[in-house]
C-alpha positions as CSV (number, residue, x, y, z in Angstrom):
1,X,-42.3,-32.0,35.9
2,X,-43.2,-30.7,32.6
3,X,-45.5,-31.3,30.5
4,X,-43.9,-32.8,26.6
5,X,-46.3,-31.0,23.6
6,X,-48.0,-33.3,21.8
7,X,-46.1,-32.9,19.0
8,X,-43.3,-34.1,20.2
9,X,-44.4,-37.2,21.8
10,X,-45.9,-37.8,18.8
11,X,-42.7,-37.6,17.1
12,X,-40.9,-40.0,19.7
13,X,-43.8,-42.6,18.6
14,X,-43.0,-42.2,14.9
15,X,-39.4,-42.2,15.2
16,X,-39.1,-45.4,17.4
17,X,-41.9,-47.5,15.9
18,X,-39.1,-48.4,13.2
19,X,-36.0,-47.8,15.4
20,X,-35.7,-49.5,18.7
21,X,-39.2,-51.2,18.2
22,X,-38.1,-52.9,15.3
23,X,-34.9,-54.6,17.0
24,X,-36.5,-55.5,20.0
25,X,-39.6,-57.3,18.1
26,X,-36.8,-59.3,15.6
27,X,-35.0,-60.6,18.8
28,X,-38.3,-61.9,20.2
29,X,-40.1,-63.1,17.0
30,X,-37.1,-65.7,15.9
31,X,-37.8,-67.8,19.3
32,X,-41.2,-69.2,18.5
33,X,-40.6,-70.6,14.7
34,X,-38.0,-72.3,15.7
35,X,-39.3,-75.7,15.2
36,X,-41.1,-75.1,12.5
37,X,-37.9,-73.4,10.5
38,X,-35.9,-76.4,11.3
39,X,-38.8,-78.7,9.8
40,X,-38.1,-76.5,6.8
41,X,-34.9,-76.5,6.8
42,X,-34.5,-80.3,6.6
43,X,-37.8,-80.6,3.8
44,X,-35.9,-78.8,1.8
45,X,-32.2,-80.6,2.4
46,X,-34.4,-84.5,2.0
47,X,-35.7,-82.3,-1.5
48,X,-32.2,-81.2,-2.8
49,X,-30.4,-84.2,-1.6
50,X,-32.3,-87.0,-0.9
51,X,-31.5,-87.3,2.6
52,X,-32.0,-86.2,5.6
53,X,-29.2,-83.2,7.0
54,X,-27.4,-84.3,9.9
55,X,-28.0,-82.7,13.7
56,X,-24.8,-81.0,13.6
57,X,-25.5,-79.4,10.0
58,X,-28.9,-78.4,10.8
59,X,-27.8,-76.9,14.2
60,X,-25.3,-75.2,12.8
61,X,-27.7,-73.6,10.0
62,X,-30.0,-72.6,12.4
63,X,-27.2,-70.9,14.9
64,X,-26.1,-68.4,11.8
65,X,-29.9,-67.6,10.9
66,X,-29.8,-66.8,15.0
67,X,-26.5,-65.2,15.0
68,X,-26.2,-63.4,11.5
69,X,-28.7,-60.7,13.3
70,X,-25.6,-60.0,15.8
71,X,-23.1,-59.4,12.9
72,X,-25.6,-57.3,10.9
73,X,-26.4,-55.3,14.4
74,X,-22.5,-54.5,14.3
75,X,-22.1,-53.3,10.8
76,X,-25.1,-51.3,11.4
77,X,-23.5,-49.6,14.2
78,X,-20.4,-48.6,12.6
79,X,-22.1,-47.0,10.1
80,X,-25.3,-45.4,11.8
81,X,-23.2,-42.5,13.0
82,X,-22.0,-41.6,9.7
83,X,-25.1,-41.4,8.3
84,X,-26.7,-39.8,10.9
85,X,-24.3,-36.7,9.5
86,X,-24.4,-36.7,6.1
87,X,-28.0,-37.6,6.1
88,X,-29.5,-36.3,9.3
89,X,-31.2,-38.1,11.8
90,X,-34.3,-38.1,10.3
91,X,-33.2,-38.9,6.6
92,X,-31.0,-41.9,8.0
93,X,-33.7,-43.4,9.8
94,X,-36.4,-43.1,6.4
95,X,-33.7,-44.8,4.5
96,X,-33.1,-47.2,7.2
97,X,-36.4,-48.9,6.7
98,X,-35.6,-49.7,2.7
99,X,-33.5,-52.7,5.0
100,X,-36.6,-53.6,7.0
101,X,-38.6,-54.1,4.0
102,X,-35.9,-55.8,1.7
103,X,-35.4,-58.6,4.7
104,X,-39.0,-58.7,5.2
105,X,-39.4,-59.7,1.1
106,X,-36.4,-62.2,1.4
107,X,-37.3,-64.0,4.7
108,X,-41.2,-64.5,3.4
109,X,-39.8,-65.8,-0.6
110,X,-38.1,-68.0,1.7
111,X,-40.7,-70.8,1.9
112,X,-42.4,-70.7,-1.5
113,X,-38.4,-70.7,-3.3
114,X,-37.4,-73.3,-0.9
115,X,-34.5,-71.3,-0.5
116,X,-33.4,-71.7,3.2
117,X,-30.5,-69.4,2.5
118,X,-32.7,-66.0,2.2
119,X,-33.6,-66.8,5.9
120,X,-30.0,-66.0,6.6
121,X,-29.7,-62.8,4.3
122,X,-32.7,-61.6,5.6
123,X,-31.7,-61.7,9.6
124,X,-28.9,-60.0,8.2
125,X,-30.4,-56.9,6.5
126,X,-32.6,-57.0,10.3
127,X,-29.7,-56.6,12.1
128,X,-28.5,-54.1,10.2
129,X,-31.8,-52.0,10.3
130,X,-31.4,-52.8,14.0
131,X,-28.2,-51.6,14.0
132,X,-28.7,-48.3,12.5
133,X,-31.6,-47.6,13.7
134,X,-30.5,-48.4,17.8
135,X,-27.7,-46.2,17.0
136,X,-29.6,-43.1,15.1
137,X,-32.9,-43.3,17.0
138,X,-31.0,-42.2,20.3
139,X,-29.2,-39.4,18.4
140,X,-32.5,-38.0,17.2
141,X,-34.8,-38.3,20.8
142,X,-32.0,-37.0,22.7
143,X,-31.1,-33.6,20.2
144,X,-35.4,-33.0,19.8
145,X,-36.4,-33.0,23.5
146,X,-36.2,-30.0,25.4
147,X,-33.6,-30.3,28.4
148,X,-36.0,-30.5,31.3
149,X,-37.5,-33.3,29.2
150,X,-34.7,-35.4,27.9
151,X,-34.1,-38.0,30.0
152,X,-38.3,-38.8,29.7
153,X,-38.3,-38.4,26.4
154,X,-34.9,-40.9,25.5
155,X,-36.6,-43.1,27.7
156,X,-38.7,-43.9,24.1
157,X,-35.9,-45.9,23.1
158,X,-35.8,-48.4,25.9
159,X,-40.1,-48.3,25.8
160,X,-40.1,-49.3,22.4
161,X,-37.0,-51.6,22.6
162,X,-39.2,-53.6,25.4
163,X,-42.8,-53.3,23.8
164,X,-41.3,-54.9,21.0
165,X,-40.4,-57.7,22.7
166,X,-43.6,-58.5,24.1
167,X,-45.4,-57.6,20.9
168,X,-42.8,-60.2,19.2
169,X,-43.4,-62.9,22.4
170,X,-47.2,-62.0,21.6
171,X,-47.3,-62.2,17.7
172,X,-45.6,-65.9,17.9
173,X,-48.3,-67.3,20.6
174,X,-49.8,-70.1,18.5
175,X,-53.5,-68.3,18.7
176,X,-51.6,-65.9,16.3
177,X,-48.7,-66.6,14.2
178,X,-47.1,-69.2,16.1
179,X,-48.6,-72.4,14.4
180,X,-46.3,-74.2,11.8
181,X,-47.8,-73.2,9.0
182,X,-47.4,-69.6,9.8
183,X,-44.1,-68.9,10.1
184,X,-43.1,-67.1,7.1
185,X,-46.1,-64.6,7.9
186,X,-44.7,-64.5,11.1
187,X,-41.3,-63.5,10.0
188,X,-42.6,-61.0,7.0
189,X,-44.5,-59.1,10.0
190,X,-41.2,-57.1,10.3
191,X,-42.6,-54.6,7.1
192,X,-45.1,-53.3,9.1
193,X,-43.5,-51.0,11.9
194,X,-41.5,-50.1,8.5
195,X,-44.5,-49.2,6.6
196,X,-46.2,-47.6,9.9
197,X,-42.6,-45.3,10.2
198,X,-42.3,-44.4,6.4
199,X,-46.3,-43.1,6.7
200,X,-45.8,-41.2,10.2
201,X,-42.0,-39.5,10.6
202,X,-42.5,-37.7,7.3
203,X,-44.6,-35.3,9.4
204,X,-42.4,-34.5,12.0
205,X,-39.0,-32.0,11.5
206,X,-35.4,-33.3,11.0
207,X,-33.2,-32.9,14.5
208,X,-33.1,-28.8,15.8
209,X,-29.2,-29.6,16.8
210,X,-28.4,-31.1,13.4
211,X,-30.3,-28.3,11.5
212,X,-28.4,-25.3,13.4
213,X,-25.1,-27.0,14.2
214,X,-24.2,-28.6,11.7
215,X,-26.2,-27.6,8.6
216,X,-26.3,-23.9,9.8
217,X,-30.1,-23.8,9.1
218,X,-31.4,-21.2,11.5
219,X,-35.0,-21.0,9.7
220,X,-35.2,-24.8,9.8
221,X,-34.2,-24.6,13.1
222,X,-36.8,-22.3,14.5
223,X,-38.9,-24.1,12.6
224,X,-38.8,-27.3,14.2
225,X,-38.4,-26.3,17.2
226,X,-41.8,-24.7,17.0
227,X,-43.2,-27.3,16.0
228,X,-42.0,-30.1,18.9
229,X,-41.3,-27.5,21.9
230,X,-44.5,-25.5,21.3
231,X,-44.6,-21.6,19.9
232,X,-43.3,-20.3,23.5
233,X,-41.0,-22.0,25.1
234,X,-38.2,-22.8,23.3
235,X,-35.7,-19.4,23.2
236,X,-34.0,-21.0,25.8
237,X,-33.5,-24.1,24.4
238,X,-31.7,-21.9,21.1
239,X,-29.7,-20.2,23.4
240,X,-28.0,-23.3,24.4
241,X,-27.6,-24.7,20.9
242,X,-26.3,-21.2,20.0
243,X,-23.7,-21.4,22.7
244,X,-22.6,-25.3,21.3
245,X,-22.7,-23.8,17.6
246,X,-20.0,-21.7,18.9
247,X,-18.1,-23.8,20.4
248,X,-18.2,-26.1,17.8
249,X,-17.2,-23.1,14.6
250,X,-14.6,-24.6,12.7
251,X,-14.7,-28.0,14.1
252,X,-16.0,-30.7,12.0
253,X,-18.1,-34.0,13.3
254,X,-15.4,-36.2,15.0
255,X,-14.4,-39.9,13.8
256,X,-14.6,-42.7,16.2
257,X,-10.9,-43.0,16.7
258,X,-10.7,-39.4,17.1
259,X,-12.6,-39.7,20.1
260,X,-9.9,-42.1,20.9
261,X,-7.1,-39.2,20.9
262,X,-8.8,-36.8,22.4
263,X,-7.8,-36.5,25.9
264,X,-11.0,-34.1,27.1
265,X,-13.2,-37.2,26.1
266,X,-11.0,-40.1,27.5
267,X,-13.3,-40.4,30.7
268,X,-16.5,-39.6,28.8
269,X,-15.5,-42.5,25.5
270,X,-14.2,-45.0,28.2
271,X,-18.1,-44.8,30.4
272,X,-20.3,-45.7,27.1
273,X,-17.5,-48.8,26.7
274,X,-17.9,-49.8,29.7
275,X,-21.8,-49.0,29.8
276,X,-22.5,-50.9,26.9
277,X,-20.8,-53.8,27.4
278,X,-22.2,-54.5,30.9
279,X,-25.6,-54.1,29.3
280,X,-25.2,-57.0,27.5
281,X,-22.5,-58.8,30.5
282,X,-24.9,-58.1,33.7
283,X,-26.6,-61.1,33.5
284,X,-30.2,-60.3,31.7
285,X,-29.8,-62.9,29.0
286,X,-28.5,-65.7,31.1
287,X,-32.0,-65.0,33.0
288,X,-33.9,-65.4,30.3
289,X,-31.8,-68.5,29.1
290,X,-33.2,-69.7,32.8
291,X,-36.5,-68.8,32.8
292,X,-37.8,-71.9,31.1
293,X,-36.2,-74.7,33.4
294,X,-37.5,-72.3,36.7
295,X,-40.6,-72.4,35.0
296,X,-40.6,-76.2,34.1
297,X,-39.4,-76.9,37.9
298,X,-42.0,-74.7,39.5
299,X,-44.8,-77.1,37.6
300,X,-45.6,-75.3,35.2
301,X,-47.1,-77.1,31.8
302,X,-44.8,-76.7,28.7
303,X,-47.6,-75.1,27.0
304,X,-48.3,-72.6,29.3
305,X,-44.5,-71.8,29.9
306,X,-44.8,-69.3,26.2
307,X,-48.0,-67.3,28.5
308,X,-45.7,-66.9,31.6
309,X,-42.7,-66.2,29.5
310,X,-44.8,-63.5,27.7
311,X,-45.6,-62.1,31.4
312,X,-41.6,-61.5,31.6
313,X,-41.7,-59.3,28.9
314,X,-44.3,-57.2,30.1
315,X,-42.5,-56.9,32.9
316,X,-39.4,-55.0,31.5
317,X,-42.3,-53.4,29.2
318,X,-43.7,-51.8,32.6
319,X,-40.5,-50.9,34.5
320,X,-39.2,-49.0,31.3
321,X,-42.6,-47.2,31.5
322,X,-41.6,-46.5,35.2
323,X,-38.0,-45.6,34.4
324,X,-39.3,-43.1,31.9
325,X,-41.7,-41.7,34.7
326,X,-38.7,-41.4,37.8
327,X,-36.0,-40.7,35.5
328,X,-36.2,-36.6,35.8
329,X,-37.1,-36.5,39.3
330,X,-34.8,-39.0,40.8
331,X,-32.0,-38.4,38.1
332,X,-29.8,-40.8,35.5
333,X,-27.0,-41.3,38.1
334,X,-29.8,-43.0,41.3
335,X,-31.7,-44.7,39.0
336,X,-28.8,-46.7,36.8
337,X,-26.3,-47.2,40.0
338,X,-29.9,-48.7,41.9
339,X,-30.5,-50.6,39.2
340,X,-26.9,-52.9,39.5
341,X,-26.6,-52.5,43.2
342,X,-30.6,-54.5,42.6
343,X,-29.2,-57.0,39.9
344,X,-26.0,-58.0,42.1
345,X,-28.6,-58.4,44.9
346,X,-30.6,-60.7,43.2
347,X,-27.5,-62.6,41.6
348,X,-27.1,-63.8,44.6
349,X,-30.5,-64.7,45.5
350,X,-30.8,-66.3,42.6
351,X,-27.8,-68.6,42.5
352,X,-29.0,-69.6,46.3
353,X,-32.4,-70.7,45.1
354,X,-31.0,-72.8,42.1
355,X,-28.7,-74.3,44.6
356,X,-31.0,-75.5,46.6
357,X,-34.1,-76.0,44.3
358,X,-35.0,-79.2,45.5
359,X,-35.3,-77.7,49.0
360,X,-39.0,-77.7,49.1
361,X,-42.1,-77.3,46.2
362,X,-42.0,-73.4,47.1
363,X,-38.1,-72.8,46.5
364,X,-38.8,-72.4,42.3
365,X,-41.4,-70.2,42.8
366,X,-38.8,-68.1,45.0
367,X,-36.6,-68.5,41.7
368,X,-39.6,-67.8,39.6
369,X,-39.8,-64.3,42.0
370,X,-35.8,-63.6,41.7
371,X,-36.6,-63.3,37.4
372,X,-39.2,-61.0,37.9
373,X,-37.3,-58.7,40.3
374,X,-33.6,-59.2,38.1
375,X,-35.6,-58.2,35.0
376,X,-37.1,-55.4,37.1
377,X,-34.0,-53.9,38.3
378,X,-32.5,-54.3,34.9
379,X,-35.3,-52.2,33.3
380,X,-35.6,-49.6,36.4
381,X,-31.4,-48.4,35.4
382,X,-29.2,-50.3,32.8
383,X,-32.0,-51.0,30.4
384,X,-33.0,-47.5,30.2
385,X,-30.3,-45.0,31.4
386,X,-27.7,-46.4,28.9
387,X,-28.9,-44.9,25.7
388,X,-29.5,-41.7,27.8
389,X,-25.7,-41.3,29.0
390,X,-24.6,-41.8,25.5
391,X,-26.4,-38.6,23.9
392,X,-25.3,-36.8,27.3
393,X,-21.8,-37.1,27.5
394,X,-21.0,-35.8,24.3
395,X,-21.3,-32.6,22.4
396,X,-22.9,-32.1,19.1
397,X,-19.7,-32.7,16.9
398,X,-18.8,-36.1,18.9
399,X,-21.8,-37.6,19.6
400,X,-22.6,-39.3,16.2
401,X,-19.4,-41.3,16.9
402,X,-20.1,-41.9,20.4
403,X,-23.0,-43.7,19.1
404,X,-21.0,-45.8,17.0
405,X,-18.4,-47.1,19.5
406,X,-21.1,-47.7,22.2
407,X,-23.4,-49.5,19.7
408,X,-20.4,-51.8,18.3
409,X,-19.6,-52.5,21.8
410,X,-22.6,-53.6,22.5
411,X,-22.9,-55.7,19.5
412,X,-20.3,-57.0,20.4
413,X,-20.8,-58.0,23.6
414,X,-24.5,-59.5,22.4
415,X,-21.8,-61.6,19.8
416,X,-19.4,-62.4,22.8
417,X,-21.9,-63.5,25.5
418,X,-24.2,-65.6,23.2
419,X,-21.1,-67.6,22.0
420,X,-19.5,-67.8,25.5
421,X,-22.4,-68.2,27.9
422,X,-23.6,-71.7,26.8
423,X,-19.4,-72.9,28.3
424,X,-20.1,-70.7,31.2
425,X,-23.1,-72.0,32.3
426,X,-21.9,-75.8,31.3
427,X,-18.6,-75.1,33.6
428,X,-20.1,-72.8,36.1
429,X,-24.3,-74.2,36.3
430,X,-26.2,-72.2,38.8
431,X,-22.9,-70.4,40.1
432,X,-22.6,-68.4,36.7
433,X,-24.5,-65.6,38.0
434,X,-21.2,-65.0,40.8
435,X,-19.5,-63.5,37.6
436,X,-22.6,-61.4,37.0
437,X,-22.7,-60.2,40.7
438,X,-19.1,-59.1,40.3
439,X,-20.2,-57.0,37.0
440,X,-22.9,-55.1,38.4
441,X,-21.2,-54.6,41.3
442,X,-18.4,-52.7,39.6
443,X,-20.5,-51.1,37.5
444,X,-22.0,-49.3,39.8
445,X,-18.8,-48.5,42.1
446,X,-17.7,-46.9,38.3
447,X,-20.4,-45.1,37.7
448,X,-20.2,-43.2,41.8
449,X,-16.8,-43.0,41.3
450,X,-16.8,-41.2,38.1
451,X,-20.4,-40.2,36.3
452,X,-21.7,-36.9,36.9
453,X,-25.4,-36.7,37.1
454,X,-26.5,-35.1,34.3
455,X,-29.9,-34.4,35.3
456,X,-31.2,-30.9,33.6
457,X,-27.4,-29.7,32.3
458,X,-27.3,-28.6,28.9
459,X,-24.4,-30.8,27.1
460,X,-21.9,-28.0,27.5
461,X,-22.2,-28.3,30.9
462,X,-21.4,-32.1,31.3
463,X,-18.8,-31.6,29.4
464,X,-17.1,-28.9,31.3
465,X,-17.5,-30.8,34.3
466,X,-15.7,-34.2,33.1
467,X,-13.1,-31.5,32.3
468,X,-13.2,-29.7,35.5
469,X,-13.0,-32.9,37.2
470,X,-9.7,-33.7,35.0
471,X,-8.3,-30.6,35.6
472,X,-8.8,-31.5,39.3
473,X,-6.8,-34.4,39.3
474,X,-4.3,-33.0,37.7
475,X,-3.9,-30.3,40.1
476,X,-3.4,-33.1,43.0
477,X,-0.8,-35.2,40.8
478,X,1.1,-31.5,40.0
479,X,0.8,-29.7,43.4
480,X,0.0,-32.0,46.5
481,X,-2.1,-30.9,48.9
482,X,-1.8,-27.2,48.4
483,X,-3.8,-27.1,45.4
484,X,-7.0,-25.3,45.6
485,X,-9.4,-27.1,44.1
486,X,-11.3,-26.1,41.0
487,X,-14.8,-25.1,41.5
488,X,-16.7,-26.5,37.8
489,X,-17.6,-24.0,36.0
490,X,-21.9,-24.2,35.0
């Protein structure tokens, strides 16, 4: 395979360090104050009020200090796009961090105000950076890298997403940050992938594709291209965003419900739906909501169960790392339909384990096994391959908006399944993880059916061929079997 230049790894590293980073480390970071917020929380009620806040009330205030970072994650994604144009990809995620470092001020005046409510503004303007950012990021890895390169190099995004979590799991260990009195400090530590981003992507050059295509900056474009791709090798890389400016004269940047309309992107707009919505419906969060009771039941100590739950996220840390290794030799379409065909597997090894738990002393640590190897196959496809298929799929003009429907989707569905799981798993217990079987498993029938691989095509290319394979089917419907069929054009 070949080698990235140094520049441009380098430029992955800066771009991610306050994109994808930063929403993995504020979903992690928010579990291990929890406590310790609630003991605030109700200080400062007993202060204003001279009483104590009811269960309900205090439940209710922490669930939208949780939550708000859902709803901010949304709004972020239905804008990101937007910026991403009239910004660039670069500009949008500097600006971006301006969020990062506003919540980071409001959550840490928090405590010395006694002002419980900047906890849930704050969350908010995190979710929003998160939202931008896991919409832009993408955009930007997947229009710098080379094409030999570009599934490697988008892998970033699902690296970072993961080594945030662990840093976050990490950070709140009480030998750090976790104690009670650190909280706010814990909560502030948001600032610094901010601060590290605002000192490092300044050196790097805006997006090649954004420069030629839709600024018409061939200098800037040469330029940059120098400068990630190395002095050599990148003519035909231009020749491929020459043929897509082309294409794309006359045309301006599409609108998410234009994508909508147009028919020659109805297969393309309805695979990041579906794509992003499984990522958050297959089943990794109700693991995780598990991990503590397997834990508890395989005798593990309650203070040890933060140091085992830390080893679950360098789990998905390591498989990302592994992804991002296998993911141009193997190809997009193996590794993502592998990855469900593995989750639906352990679904059901999992449900048969928490069945019978009581079975015998070694049946949790068989449950104990079936996390590591669900969070495994989650990070070996879904995890990582998503983000990729999004930037793939589209051309130049409608990727921005790509990004935005697959990144509300997927907000969405993080909205939808942390509302709706607690019912499920109180109706269904143990036998939730059926409906996550019959998710993957369609998933991946989907995805056979009807993905391309998209291995090493320039985006021109996958596009022709969802057309071609349109074009196809519409030859069968019209003619029967005397149609020739349509070889695709590459």
């Amino acid at each position: 395979m070949k080698r990235p230049n140094k520049s441009l790894l380098l430029a992955v590293c800066a771009a991610c360090i306050g994109g994808t980073f930063q929403y993995g480390y504020n979903i992690s970071i928010i579990n291990a104050p929890t406590k310790s917020v609630q003991n605030f929380i109700n200080q400062t009620w007993l202060e204003r009020y001279d009483e104590d806040i009811s269960e309900h009330y205090l439940t209710l205030l922490w669930s939208n200090i949780v939550s708000i970072f859902t709803i901010g994650g949304f709004i972020g994604a239905t804008i990101g796009g937007t910026l991403a144009i009239r910004y660039g990809r670069k500009g949008t995620l500097m600006m971006n961090n301006a969020l990062a470092l506003l919540a980071a001020l409001l959550m840490g005046l928090s405590y010395p105000t006694g002002l419980f409510e900047l906890l849930i503004v704050g969350r908010f303007f995190t979710g929003v950076n998160a939202g931008i950012g896991i919409c832009v990021q993408p955009l930007y890895l997947g229009e710098i890298a080379p094409r030999a390169l570009r599934g490697a190099m988008a892998m970033g995004t699902s690296i970072f997403i993961t080594g945030g979590i662990l840093t976050g799991q990490v950070i709140g260990l009480n030998e750090l940050l976790g104690k009670e009195e650190h909280w706010p400090i814990l909560l502030c530590t948001t600032c610094i992938p901010a601060f590290l981003q605002l000192l490092i992507l300044p050196w790097f050059p805006e997006s090649p594709r954004y420069l030629l295509i839709d600024r018409g900056d061939d200098v800037g474009c040469r330029k940059a291209m120098k400068q990630l791709h190395g002095t050599d090798n990148f003519d035909r890389e231009r020749e491929d965003m020459e043929r897509e400016r082309v294409s794309a004269i006359g045309i301006k940047p599409k609108k998410p419900w234009q994508l909508f309309m147009d028919r020659s992107l109805r297969w393309q707009v309805l695979t990041i739906i579906l794509l992003n919505a499984a990522q958050q419906l297959n089943g990794i969060n109700a693991i995780y909501f598990y991990t503590d009771y397997v834990f508890e039941q395989a005798g593990i100590p309650d203070v040890n169960i933060p140091y085992v739950t830390v080893g679950t996220g360098a789990c998905e840390c390591l498989t990302a790392l592994t992804c991002g290794m296998l993911i141009e030799t193997l190809g997009r379409k193996v590794l993502i339909i592998g990855g469900y065909t593995l989750m639906a597997f352990w679904c059901i090894c999992f449900t048969l384990t928490l069945t019978f738990q009581g079975a015998g002393l070694w049946m949790p640590y068989l449950s104990m096994g079936c996390i590591f190897a669900f969070i495994l196959s989650f990070g070996l496809g879904p995890g990582g391959v998503t983000n990729i298929l999004t930037t793939e799929l589209f051309t130049q003009t409608s990727r921005p908006a790509a990004y935005m429907i697959g990144g509300s989707v997927n907000w969405l569905s993080f909205f939808v399944i942390g509302m709706v799981f607690p019912f499920i798993v109180t109706k269904l217990q143990q036998y939730c993880f059926l409906v996550f079987l019959v998710i993957s498993v369609l998933v991946a029938v989907y995805i056979f059916l009807v993905v391309p691989e998209t291995k090493n095509k320039t985006f021109l290319e996958i596009h022709t061929e969802f057309q071609s394979g349109d074009k196809r089917k519409a030859s069968k419907a019209d003619d029967g079997p005397r149609t020739t069929l349509l070889s695709t054009p590459l």
